[in-house]
ROBA-445888 format. One line per 8 residues: number of its first residue (from 0); their letters; for each residue z, x, y of C-alpha. Coordinates in steps of 0.5 Angstrom, whole numbers. Last residue first. Layout:
BEGIN
NUM = A = Z:X:Y | ...
END
This chain:
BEGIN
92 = XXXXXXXX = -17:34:98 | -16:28:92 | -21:23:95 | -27:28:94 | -25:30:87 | -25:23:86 | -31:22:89 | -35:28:85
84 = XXXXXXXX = -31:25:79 | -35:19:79 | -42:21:81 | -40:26:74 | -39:20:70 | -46:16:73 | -50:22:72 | -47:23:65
76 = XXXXXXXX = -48:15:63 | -56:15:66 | -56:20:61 | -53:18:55 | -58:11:56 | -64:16:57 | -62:19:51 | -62:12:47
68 = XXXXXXXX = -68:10:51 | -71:15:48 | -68:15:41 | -70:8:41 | -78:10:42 | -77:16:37 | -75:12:31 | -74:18:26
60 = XXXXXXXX = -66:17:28 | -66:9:28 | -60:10:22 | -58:16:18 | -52:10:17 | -47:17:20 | -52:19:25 | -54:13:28
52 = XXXXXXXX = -46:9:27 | -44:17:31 | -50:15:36 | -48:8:37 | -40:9:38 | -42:15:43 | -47:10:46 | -41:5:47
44 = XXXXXXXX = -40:5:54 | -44:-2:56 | -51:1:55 | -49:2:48 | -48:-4:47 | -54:-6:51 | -58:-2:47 | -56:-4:40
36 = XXXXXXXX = -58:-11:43 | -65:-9:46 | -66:-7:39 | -65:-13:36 | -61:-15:30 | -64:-16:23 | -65:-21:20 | -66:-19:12
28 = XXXXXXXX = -70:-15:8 | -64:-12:5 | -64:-5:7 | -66:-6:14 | -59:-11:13 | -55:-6:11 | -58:-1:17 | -57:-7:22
20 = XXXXXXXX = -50:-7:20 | -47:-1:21 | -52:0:27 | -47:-6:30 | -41:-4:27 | -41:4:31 | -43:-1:37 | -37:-5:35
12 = XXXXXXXX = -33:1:35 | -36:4:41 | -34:-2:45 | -27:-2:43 | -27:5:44 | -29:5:51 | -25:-2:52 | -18:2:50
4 = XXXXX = -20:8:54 | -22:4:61 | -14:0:59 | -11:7:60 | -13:8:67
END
């Protein structure tokens, strides 16, 4: 159980990095990265890394499409989470 903490962090780190990034490079009129990427890290289990890089870097928070895939994201994960321990609880008993 310990190496699904270590990748939740891994992921949420370089999602935290990403937005980091993005941000400097918003700044700089330089490429930036896409949407569709910072989504998909997020996806993977770094939406926690992803949302404290958005508050931390004030970056994407005014922009209401991506917060909507964002939310939609944390929630699907959620929903996920509680479809899991449902079935562990079931397994236990």
């Amino acid at each position: 159980m310990p190496l699904i903490y270590f990748y939740f962090l891994l992921v949420s780190l370089i999602c935290f990095i990403l937005i980091g990034f993005d941000k400097k490079a918003a700044r700089n009129r330089k490429r930036r990265i896409p949407e569709t990427t910072l989504l998909l890290w997020c996806l993977f289990g770094g939406s926690i890394g992803g949302g404290i890089g958005m508050w931390v870097f004030k970056h994407k928070t005014s922009k209401r499409s991506f917060l909507w895939k964002l939310y939609g994201i944390i929630l699907f994960q959620i929903l996920i989470g509680l479809v899991l321990y449902y079935y562990e609880v079931i397994r236990v008993y």
